[in-house]
C-alpha positions in Angstrom: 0.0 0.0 0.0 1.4 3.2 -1.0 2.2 5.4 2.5 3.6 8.9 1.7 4.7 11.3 -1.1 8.4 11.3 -0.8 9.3 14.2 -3.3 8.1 16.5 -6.0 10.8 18.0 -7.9 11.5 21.1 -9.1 14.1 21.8 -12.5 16.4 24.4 -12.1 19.6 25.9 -13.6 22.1 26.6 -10.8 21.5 24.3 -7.2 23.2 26.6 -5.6 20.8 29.6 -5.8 18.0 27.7 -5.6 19.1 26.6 -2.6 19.5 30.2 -1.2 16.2 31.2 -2.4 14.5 28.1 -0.6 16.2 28.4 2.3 17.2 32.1 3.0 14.1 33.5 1.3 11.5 30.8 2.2 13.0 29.7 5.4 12.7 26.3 3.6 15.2 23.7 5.8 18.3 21.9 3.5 17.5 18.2 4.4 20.1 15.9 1.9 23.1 17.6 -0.5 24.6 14.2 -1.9 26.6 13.9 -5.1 26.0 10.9 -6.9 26.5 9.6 -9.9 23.8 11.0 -12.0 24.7 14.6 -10.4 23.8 16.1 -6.8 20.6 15.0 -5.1 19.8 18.5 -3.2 16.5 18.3 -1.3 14.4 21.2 1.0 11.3 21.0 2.8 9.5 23.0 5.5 10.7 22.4 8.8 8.7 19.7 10.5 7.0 18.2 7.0 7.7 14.6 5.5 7.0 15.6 1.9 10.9 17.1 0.9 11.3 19.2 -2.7 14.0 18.0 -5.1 16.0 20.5 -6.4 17.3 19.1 -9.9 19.6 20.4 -12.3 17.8 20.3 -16.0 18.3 23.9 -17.7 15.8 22.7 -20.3 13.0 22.2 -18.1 13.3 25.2 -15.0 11.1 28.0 -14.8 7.4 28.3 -16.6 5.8 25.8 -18.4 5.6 26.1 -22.3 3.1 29.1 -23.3 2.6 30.2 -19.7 2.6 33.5 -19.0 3.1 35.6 -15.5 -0.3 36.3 -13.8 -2.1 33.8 -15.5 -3.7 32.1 -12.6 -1.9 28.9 -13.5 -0.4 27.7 -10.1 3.0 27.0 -9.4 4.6 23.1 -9.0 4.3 23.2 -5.4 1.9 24.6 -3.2 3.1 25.9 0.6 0.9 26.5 3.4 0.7 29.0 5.8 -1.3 29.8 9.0 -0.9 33.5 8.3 -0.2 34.3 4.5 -0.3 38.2 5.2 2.1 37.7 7.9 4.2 35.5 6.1 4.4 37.6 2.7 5.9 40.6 4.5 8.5 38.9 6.1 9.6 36.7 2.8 9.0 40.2 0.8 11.4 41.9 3.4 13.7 39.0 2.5 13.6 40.2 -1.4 11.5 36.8 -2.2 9.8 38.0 -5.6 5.8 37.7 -6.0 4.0 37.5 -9.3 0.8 40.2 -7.6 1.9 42.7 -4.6 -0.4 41.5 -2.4 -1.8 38.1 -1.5 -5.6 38.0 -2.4 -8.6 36.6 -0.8 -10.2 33.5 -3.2 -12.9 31.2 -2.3 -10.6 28.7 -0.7 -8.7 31.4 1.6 -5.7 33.6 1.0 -3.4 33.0 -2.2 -0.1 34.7 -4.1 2.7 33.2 -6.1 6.1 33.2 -5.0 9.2 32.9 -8.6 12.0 31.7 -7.8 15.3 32.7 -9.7 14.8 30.2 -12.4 10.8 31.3 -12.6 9.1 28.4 -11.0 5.8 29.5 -9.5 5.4 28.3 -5.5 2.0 28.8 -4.6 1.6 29.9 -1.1 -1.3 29.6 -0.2 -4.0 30.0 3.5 -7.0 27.7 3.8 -10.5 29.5 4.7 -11.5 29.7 8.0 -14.1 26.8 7.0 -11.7 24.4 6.0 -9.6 25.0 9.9 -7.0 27.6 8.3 -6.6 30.0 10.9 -7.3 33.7 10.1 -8.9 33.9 6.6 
């Protein structure tokens, strides 16, 4: 019986910065950096969670999908939750974390806003609504 999502992987062109961006500007936590023989296995997740993000060199494939454009409503790869999205977006803004809108919005589900990282991958962050147990929406 299948127990857990391990990983969901996201393409980018330099590990290095993308490992500052998920860690000094998301406060994301650096869980394995392993060389191996198909190139360095480089993983982050938020502190506490099972569910880790891959950070894998493939130039071809980081950033936006094909026709995708900024502000589209099409959302990011991986989706991060937050008990307090308002709260949140200041301090990663005040950390120079880049956001496709310049403000989070309210949407039916709760509080939304897209985070790009250097390569252009789209992390939603996102709040649940009050009526789904998500804190102050």
């Amino acid at each position: 019986m299948l127990t857990n999502i391990m990983y969901v992987t996201v393409y980018v062109t330099d590990q290095d910065r993308a490992l500052g961006f998920y860690v000094d500007g998301l406060g994301l936590e650096k869980r394995i950096d392993h060389p191996g023989p198909d190139g360095r296995f480089l993983t982050v997740a938020v502190p506490g969670s099972a569910l880790e993000i891959v950070l894998w060199p493939h130039p071809e494939s980081a950033g936006l999908p094909a026709g995708v454009q900024p502000g589209t409503g099409v959302p990011g790869p991986v989706f991060i939750e937050s008990d307090d999205l308002r709260a949140d977006f200041e301090v990663l803004r005040g950390r120079g974390v880049t956001f496709e809108q310049p403000e989070p919005e309210d949407y039916g589900f709760g509080i939304r806003i897209e985070a790009v990282d250097p390569d252009g991958n789209r992390i939603a962050l996102r709040q649940r609504a009050a009526w789904q147990g998500g804190g102050k929406a």
